[in-house]
C-alpha positions as semicolon CSV with decimal commas, in nm:
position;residue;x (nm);y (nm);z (nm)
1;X;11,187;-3,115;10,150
2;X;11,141;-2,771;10,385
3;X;10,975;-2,484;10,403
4;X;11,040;-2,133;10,586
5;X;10,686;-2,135;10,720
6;X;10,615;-2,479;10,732
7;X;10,894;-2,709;10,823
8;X;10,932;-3,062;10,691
9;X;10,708;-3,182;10,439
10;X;10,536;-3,410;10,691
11;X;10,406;-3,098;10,878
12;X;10,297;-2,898;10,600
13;X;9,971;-2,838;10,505
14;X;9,766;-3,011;10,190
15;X;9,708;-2,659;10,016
16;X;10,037;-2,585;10,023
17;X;10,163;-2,991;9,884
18;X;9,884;-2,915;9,596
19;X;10,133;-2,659;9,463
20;X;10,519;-2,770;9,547
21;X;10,396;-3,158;9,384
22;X;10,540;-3,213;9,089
23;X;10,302;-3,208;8,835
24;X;10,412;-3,315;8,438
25;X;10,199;-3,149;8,114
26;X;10,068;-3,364;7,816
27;X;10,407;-3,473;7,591
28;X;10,439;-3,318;7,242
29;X;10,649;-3,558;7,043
30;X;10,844;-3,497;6,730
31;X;10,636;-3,642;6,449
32;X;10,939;-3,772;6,246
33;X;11,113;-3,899;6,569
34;X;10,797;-4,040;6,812
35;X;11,017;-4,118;7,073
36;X;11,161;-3,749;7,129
37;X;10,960;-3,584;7,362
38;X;10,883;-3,239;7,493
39;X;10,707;-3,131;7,850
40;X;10,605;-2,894;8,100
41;X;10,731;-2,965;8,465
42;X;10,774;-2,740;8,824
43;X;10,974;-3,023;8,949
44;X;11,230;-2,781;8,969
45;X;11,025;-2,576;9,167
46;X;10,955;-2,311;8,838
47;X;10,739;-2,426;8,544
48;X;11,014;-2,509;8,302
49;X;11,095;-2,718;7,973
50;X;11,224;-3,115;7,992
51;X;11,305;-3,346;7,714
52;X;11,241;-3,701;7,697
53;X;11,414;-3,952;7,538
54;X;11,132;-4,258;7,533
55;X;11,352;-4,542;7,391
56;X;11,603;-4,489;7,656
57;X;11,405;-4,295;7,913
58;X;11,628;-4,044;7,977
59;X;11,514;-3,657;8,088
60;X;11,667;-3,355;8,091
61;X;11,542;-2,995;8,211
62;X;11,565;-2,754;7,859
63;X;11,544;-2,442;7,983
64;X;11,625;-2,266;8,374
65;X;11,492;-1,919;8,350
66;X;11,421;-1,727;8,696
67;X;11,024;-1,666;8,586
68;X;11,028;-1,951;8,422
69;X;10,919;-2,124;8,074
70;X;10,635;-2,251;7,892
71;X;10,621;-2,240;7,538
72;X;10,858;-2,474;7,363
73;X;10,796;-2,737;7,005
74;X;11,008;-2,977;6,878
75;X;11,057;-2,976;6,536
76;X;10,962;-3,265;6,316
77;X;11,259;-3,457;6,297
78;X;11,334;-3,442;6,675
79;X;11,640;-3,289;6,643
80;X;11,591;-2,885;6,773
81;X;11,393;-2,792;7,101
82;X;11,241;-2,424;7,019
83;X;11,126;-2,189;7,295
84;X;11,034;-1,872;7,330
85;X;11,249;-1,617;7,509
86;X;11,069;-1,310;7,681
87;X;11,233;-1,101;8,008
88;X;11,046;-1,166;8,298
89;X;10,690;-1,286;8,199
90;X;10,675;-0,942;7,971
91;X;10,552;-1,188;7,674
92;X;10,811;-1,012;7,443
93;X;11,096;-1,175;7,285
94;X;11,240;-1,406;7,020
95;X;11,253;-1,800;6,914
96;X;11,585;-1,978;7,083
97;X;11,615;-2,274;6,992
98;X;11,914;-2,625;7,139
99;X;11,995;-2,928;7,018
100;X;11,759;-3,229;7,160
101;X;12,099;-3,391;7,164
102;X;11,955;-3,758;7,151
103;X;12,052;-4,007;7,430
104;X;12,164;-4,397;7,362
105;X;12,424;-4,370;7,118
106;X;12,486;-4,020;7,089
107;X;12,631;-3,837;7,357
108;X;12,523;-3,487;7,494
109;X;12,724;-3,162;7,406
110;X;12,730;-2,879;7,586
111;X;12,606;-2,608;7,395
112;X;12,415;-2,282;7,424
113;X;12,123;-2,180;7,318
114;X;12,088;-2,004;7,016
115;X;11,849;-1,773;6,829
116;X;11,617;-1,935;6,602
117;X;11,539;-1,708;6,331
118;X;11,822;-1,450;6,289
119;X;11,709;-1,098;6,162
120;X;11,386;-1,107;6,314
121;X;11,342;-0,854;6,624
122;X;11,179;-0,898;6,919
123;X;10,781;-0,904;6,939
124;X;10,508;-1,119;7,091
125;X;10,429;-1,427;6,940
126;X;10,161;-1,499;6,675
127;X;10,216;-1,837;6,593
128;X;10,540;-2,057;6,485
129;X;10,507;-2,361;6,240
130;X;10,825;-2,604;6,177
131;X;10,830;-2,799;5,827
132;X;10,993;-3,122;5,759
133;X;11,202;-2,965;5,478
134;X;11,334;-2,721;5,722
135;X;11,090;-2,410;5,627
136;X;10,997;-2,196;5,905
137;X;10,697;-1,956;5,981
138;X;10,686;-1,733;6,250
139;X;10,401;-1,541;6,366
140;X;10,469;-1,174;6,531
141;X;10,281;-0,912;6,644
142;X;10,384;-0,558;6,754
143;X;10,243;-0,229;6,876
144;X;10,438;-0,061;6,583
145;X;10,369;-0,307;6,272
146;X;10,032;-0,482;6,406
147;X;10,075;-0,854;6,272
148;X;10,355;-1,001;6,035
149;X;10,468;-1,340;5,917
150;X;10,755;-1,421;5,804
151;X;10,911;-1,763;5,613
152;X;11,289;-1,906;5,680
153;X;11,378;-2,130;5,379
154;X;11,543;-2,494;5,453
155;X;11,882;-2,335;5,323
156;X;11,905;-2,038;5,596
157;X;11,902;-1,703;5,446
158;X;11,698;-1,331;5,563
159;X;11,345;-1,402;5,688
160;X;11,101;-1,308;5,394
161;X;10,801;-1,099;5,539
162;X;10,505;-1,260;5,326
163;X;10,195;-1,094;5,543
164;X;10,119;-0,803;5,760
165;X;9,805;-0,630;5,926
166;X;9,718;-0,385;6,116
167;X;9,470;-0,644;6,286
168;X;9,602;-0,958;6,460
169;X;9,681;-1,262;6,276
170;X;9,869;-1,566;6,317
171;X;10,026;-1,874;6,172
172;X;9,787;-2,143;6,200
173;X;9,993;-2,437;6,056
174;X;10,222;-2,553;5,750
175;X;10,137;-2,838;5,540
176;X;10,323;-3,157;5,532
177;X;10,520;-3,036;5,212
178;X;10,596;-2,719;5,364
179;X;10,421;-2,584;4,995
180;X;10,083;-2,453;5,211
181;X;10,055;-2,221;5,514
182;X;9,743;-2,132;5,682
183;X;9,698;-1,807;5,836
184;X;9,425;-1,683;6,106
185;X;9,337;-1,346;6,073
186;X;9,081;-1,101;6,162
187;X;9,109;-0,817;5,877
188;X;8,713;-0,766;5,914
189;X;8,807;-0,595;6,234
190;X;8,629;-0,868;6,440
191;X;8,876;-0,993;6,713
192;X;8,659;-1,298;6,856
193;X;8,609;-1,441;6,496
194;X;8,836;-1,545;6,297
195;X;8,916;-1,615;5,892
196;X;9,106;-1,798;5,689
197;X;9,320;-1,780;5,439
198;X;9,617;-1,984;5,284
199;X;9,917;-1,883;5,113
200;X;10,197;-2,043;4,928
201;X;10,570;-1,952;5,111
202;X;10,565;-1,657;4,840
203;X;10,244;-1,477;5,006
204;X;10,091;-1,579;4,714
205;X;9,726;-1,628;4,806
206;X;9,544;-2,034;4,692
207;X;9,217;-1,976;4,868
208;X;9,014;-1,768;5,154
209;X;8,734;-1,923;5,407
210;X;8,550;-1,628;5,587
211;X;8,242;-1,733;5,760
212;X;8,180;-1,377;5,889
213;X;8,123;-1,277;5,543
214;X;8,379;-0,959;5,585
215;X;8,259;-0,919;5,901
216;X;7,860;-0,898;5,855
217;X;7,828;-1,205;6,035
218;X;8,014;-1,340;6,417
219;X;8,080;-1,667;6,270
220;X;8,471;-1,749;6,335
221;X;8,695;-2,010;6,203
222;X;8,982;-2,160;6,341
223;X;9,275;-2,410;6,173
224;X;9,346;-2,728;6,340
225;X;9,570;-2,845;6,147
226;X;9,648;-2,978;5,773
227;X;9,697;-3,366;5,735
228;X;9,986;-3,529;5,829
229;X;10,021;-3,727;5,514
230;X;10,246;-3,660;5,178
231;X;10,021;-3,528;4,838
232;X;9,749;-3,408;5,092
233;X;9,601;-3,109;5,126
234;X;9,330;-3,087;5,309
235;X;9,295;-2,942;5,610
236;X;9,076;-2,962;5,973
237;X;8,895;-2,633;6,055
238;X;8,716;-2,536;6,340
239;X;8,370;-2,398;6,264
240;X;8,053;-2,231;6,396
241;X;7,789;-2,272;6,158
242;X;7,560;-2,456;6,374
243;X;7,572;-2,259;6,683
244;X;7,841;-2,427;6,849
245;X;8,246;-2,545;6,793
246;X;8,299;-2,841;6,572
247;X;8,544;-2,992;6,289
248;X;8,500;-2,999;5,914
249;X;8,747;-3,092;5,649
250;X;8,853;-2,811;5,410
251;X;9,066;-2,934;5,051
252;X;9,230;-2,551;4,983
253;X;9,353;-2,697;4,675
254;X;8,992;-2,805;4,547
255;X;8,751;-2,555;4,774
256;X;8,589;-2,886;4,898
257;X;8,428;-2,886;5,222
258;X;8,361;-3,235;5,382
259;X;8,089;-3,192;5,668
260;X;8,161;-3,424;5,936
261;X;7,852;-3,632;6,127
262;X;7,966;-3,580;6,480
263;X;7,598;-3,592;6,650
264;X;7,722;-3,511;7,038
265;X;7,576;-3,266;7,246
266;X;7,829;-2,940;7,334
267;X;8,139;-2,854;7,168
268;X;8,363;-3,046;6,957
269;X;8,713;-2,978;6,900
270;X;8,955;-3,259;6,657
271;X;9,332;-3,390;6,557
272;X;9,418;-3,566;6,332
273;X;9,564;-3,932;6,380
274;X;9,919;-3,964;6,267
275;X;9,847;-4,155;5,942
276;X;9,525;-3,938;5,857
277;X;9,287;-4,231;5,864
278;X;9,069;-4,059;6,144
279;X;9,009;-3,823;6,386
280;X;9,074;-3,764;6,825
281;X;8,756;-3,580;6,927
282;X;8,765;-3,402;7,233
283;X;8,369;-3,330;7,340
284;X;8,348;-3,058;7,616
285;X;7,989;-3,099;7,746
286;X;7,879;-2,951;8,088
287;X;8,217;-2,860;8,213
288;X;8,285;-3,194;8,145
289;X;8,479;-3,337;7,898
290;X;8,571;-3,690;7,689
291;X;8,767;-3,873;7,382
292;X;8,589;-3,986;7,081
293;X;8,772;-4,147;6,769
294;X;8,606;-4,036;6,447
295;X;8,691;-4,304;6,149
296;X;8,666;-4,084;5,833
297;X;8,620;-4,439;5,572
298;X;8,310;-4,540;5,779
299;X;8,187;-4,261;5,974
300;X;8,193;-4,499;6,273
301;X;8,236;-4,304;6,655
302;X;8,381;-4,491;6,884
303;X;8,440;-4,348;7,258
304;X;8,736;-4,353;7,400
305;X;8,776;-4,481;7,767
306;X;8,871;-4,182;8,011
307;X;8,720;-4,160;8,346
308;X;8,440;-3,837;8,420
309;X;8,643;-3,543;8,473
310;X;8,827;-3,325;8,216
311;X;9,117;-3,383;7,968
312;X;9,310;-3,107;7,910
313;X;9,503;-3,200;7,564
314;X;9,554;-3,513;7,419
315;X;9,751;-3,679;7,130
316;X;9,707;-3,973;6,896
317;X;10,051;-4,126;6,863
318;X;10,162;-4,340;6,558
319;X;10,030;-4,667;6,729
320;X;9,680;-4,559;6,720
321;X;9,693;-4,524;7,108
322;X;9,571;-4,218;7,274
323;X;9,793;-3,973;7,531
324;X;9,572;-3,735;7,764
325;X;9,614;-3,522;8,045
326;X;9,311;-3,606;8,279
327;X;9,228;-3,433;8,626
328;X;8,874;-3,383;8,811
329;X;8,842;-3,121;9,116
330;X;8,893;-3,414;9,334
331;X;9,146;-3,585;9,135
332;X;9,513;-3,451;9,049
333;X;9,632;-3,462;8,723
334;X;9,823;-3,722;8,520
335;X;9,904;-3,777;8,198
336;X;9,756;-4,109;8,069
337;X;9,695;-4,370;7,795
338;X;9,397;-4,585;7,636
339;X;9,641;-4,872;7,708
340;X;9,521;-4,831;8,070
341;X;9,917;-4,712;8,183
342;X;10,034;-4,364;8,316
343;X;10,245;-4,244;8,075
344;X;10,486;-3,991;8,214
345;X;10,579;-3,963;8,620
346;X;10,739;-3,588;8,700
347;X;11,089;-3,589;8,723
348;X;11,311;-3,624;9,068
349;X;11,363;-3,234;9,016
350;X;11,424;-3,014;9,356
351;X;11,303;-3,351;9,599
352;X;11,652;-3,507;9,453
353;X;11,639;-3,852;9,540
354;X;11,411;-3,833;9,786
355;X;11,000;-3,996;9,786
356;X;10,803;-3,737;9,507
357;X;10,583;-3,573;9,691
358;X;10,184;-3,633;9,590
359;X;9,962;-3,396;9,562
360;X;9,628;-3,470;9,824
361;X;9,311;-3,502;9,666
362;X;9,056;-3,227;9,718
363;X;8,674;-3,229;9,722
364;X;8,467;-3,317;9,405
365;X;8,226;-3,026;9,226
366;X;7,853;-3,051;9,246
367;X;7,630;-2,904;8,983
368;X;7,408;-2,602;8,990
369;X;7,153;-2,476;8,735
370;X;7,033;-2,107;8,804
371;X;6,781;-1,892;8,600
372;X;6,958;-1,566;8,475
373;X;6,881;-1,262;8,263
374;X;7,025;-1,439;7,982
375;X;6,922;-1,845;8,053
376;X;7,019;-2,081;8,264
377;X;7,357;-2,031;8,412
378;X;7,600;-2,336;8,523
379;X;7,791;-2,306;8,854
380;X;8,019;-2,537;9,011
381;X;8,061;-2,563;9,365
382;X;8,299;-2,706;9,633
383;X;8,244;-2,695;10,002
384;X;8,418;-2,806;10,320
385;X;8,284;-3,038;10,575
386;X;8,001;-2,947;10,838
387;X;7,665;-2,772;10,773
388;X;7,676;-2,430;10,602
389;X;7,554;-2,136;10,563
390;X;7,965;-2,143;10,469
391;X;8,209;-1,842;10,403
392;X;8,212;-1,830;10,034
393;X;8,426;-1,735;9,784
394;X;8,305;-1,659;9,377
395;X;8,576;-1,755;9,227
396;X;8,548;-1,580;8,848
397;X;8,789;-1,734;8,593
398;X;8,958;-1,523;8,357
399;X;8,938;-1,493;7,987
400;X;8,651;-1,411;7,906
401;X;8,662;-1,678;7,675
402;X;8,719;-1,954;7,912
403;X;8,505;-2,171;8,149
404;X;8,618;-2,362;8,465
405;X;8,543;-2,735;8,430
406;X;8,584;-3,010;8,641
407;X;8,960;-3,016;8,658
408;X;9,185;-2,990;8,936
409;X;9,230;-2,671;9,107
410;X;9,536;-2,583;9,381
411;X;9,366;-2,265;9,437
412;X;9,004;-2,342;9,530
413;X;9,111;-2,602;9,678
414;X;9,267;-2,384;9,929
415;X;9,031;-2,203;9,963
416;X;8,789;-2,512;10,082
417;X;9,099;-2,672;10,335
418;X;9,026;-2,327;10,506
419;X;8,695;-2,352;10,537
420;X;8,516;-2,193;10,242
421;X;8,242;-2,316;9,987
422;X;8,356;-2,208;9,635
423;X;8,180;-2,093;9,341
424;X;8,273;-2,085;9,020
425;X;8,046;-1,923;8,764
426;X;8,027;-2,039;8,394
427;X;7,865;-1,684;8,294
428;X;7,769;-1,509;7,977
429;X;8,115;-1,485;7,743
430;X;8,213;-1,863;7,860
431;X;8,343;-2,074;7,627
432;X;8,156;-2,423;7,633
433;X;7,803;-2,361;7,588
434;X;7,719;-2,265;7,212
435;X;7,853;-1,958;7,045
436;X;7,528;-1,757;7,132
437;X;7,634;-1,795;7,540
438;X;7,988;-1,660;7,444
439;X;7,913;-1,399;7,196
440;X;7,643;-1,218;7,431
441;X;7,925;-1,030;7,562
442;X;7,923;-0,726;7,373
443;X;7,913;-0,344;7,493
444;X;7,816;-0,391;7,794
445;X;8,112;-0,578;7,890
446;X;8,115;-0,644;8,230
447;X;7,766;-0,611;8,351
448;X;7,685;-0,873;8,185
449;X;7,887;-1,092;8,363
450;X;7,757;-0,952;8,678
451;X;7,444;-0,985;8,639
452;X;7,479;-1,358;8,605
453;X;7,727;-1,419;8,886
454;X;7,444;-1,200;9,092
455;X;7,199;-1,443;9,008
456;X;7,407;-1,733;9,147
457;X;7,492;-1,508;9,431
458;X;7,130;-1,515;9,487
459;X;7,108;-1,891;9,474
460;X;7,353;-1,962;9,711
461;X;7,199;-1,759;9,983
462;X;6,899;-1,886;9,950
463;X;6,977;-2,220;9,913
464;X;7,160;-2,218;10,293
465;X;7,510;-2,273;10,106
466;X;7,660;-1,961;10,129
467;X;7,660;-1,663;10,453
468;X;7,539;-1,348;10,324
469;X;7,764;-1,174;10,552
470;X;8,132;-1,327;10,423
471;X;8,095;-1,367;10,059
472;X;8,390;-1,281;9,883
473;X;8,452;-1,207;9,526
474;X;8,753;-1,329;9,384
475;X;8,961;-1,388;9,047
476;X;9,279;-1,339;8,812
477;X;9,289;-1,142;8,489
478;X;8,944;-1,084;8,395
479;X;8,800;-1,268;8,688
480;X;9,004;-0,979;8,912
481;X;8,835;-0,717;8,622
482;X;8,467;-0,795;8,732
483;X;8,564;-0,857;9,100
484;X;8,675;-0,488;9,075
485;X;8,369;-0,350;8,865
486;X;8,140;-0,620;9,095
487;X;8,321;-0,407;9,424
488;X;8,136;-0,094;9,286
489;X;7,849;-0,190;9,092
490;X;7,724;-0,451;9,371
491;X;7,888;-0,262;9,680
492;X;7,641;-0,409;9,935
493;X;7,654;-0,757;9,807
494;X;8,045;-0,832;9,845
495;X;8,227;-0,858;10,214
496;X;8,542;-0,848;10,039
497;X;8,716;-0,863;9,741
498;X;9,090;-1,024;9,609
499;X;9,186;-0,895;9,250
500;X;9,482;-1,058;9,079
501;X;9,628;-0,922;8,757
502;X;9,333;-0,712;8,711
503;X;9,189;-0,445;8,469
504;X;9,170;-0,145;8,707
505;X;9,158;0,151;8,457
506;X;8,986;0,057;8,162
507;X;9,122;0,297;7,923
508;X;9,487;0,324;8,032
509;X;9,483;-0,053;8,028
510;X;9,348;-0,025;7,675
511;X;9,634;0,213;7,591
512;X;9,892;0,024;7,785
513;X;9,825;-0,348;7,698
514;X;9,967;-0,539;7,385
515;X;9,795;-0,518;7,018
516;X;9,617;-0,791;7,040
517;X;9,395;-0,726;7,355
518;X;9,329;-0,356;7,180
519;X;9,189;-0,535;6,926
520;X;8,969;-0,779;7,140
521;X;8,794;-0,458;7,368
522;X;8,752;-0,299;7,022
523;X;8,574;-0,609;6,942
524;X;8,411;-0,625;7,260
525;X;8,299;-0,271;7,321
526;X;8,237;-0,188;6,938
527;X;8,525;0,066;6,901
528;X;8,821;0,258;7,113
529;X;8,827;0,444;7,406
530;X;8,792;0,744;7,193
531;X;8,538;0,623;6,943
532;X;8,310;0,466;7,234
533;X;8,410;0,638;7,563
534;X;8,085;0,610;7,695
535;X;8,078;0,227;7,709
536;X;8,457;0,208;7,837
537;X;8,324;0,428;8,111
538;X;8,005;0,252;8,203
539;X;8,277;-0,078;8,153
540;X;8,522;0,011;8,377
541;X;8,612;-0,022;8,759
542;X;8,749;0,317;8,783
543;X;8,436;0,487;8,740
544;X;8,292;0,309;9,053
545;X;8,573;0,322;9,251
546;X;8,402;0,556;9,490
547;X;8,119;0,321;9,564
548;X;8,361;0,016;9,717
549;X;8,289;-0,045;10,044
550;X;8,472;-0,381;10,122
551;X;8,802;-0,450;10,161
552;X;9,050;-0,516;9,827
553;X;9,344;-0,698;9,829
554;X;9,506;-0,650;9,467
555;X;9,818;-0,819;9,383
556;X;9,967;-0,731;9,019
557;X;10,280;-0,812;8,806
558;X;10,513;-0,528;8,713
559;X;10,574;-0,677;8,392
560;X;10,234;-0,765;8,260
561;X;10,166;-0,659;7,946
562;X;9,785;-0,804;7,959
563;X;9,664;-0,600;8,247
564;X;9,977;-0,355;8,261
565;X;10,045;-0,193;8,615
566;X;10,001;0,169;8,555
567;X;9,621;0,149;8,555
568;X;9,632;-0,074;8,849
569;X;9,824;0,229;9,048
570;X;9,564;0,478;8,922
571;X;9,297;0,253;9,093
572;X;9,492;0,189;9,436
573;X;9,550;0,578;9,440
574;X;9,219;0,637;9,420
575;X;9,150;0,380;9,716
576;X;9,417;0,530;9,875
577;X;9,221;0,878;9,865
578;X;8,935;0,713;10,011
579;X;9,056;0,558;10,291
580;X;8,923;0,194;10,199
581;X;9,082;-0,075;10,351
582;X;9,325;-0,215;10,077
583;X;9,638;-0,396;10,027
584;X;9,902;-0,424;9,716
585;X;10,130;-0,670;9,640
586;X;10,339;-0,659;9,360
587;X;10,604;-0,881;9,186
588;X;10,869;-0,912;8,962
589;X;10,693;-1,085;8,674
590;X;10,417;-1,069;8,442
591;X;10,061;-1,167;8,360
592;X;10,067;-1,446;8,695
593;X;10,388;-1,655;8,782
594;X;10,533;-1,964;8,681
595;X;10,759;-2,005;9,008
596;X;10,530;-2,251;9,272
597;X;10,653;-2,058;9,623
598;X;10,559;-1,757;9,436
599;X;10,227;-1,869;9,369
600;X;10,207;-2,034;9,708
601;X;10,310;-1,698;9,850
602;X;10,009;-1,491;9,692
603;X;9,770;-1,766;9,797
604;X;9,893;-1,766;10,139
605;X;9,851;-1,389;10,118
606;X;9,491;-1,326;10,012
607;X;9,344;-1,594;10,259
608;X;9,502;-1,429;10,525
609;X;9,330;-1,080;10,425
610;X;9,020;-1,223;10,370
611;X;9,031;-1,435;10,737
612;X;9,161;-1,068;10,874
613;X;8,893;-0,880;10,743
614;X;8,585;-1,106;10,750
615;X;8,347;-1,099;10,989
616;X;8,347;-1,394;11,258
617;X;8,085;-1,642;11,201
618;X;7,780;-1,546;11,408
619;X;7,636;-1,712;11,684
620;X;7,342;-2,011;11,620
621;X;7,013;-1,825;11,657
622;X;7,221;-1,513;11,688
């Protein structure tokens, strides 16, 4: 294995092997056909689809796409690989769907892909749900129509359009008979909190759960998924009634609602076990997270063995043993078993039959607790060898609905091989810490979230981690939307800044970006551009342009129809007027990339602007 800048594999650096190693995602398996598997793999070198064949062992790559593919099921009886289609990371397109083919005694044919649901036009996806009878629901959404879902009956035919919205909505899952479908939707206008209801494959409606009371209250719902067992209904939902995430049972059929006695600290998020019998827990505590199984006869929790760190996904499989993907920030991932075995290695892929190559470990988080405006704030740092004050980079994770755990990161972990400390800051809008941390982000988007990642700013300095005089703020999506707004609002705190797939332009990218992101900064900001143009003002980087002092390093995706590049121009021309020190780099794709040199490329790019453009270390006792 080579490289252009690098040379033999032997010669090139860790950061760099932390991308181009093969890494393998959590299996979804057909739940007719166990041993038909689907995955996630950039052994070819681009984040693509493979099937697995477990009673023979056999792989195959699905899908070869240029920008590569993500989002693929299997359909109950194992016999059709769907996948969604889009140009270019644009996030717009149709179902395809290929045969799985089945190895042993069945032979592979050669044979294309073809569409999935016939008469249905392009969109972005809402949601797709695969019954064993053959029925299929697909979830669309579209700047024209808003939200629709449609049913395919087992015997072919014209998609039937049994919902739409002007609000976003989506298929949440089809019952084991294929008579019940649960849909997510937010007709109460509230984007961050979802409702319920379920439908027969008529549209006819059986039953509603709305915890925000029509939208009086920010209490969302979320469906996890009906029972896999025949003459069933119930279903697992996803609640908020006691200030945090966690599973009840719901009976549609009945209106019965089973509360479940899951006493752990943090947020709780279930599955089902294959025969219904009880439930995988997945606790997310502290950036942390573990395995629980819930036994719904006795009540009994029992914790699952899986070392400190975080699982990513995980899967009960007919056996009663447990799949997970596990990393920490020290730790690579894998995908493993309770049995105590890992249970998928990547595939040969680009290294042919040559030694896979292993991605080196990196260094492991430490903990930090700082007071903020808004309580205490959880940070997770990472630092390189020697005694600091260190370079630092803030690295902001996107979202906002997301936190950064202790999981394995290529990126920071680049960052630290070079000689920076990293921060990552867990601030107000994270997911992970109650619903009252996550829903304080409201109108005064932004600002909020600086004001906490000032307060860890703060910390850092003082605490002799980080030098005052090279921090750099850094992130992707909305982590490059407040490094932006933190360039102007906080001019004299930030050295530098590195933006990826920003919002630049808060109204044009409201105006540009798909339906269902309007609907989440109506949510967010309490109305549109025109209803509430002073708070997409005060909310946007734009406005403070003229305040950046540091220098920006943007990169952006042509085709991103999250944070769409016309408002990123409007921002770089407005740098460009200024005369602040700025570069651009933009690519052929969308909202990031799935292709590993082009991810190594932008890397490689914004640590040589910041190691440009920051100041040398200074002198001891200088």
């Amino acid at each position: 294995m080579t490289d252009e800048t690098t040379g033999p594999a032997g010669s090139m650096p860790d950061w760099e092997k932390r991308f181009r190693a093969p890494r393998v995602g959590l299996p979804d398996w057909a739940e007719d056909a166990p041993d038909r598997s689907l995955f996630v793999s950039n052994a070819s070198g681009t984040y693509e689809l493979y099937a697995w064949d477990r009673a023979t062992g056999a792989q195959r790559q699905v899908t070869d796409r240029p920008n590569g593919t993500t989002d693929g099921v299997l359909s109950p009886d194992g016999e059709w690989i769907w996948w969604f289609s889009d140009t270019d990371g644009d996030e717009f397109g149709i179902w395809m769907r290929q045969p799985f083919f089945g190895w042993g005694e069945r032979k592979a044919e050669t044979r294309a892909d073809e569409p999935a649901t016939p008469g249905l036009d392009p969109s972005y996806p809402a949601g797709l749900a695969l019954g064993r009878d053959g029925t299929v629901v697909v979830g669309r959404s579209t700047d024209e129509e808003g939200s629709t879902i449609h049913v395919v009956r087992p015997d072919g035919g014209t998609p039937v359009e049994i919902y739409r919205h002007r609000e976003s909505a989506g298929v949440g899952d089809l019952s084991y008979d294929s008579a019940l479908i649960a849909i997510e939707h937010t007709e109460h206008g509230d984007a961050m909190h979802s409702a319920l209801r379920v439908v027969r494959a008529d549209g006819s409606v059986v039953a509603e759960l709305d915890d925000t009371k029509g939208g009086t209250l920010e209490l969302g719902l979320s469906c996890l998924g009906f029972v896999p067992v025949e003459a069933d209904s119930r279903m697992l939902v996803g609640h908020q009634r006691s200030g945090r995430w966690e599973p009840m049972i719901w009976d549609p059929l009945t209106g019965e609602e089973t509360a479940l006695a899951i006493d752990l600290p943090g947020e709780v998020v279930a599955d089902w076990y294959p025969d219904g019998s009880a439930l995988l827990v997945e606790h997310s505590h502290r950036a942390r997270s573990e395995l629980w199984r819930y036994d719904l006869g006795s009540g009994e929790l029992v914790r699952l063995e899986t070392p400190t760190g975080t699982v990513s996904g995980a899967t009960a499989r007919p056996d009663g043993t447990v799949e997970f993907l596990w990393s920490s920030s020290a730790l690579p991932p894998m995908v493993r078993s309770t049995t105590g075995r890992t249970v998928l290695e990547p595939p040969a892929g680009a290294s042919g039959g040559a030694a896979v190559l292993k991605a080196p470990q990196s260094v492991p988080v430490t903990d930090a607790w700082v007071e903020g405006p808004g309580g205490r704030i959880h940070a997770l740092v990472q630092q390189p060898e020697g005694d600091g004050p260190f370079p630092t980079v803030f690295d902001i994770h996107g979202g906002p609905t997301w936190h950064d755990g202790d999981a394995f990161a290529a990126g920071p972990a680049a960052w630290v091989d070079h000689g920076f400390a990293v921060v990552r800051v867990n601030y107000r809008g994270s997911t992970g810490y109650g619903r009252e941390w996550t829903d304080a982000l409201k109108h005064r988007v932004g600002l909020i979230e600086l004001e906490d990642i000032a307060a860890v700013r703060e910390w850092a300095v003082d605490s002799g981690l980080a030098d005052p005089e090279r921090l750099v703020l850094a992130g992707g999506s909305w982590g490059g939307y407040l490094t932006l707004l933190g360039l102007g609002t906080q001019p004299e705190a930030w050295a530098l800044g590195v933006a990826a797939v920003p919002v630049a332009d808060y109204v044009t990218a409201y105006h540009d970006e798909m339906e269902a992101l309007k609907a989440m900064d109506r949510t967010l900001l309490g109305g549109s551009p025109e209803e509430v143009p002073e708070r997409f003002e005060a909310s946007s980087p734009l406005t403070y342009v003229d305040q950046v002092r540091a220098p920006v390093y943007i990169s952006a995706g042509v085709n991103d129809p999250r944070c769409p590049i016309r408002q990123v121009e409007n921002y770089v021309r407005r740098l460009e007027q200024r005369g602040v020190t700025h570069e651009v780099y933009r690519y052929d794709a969308g909202h990031g990339s799935l292709v590993v040199e082009e991810r190594i490329k932008q890397l490689r790019l914004e640590i040589a602007f910041a190691e440009r453009h920051l100041k040398p270390k200074a002198p001891h006792g200088g």
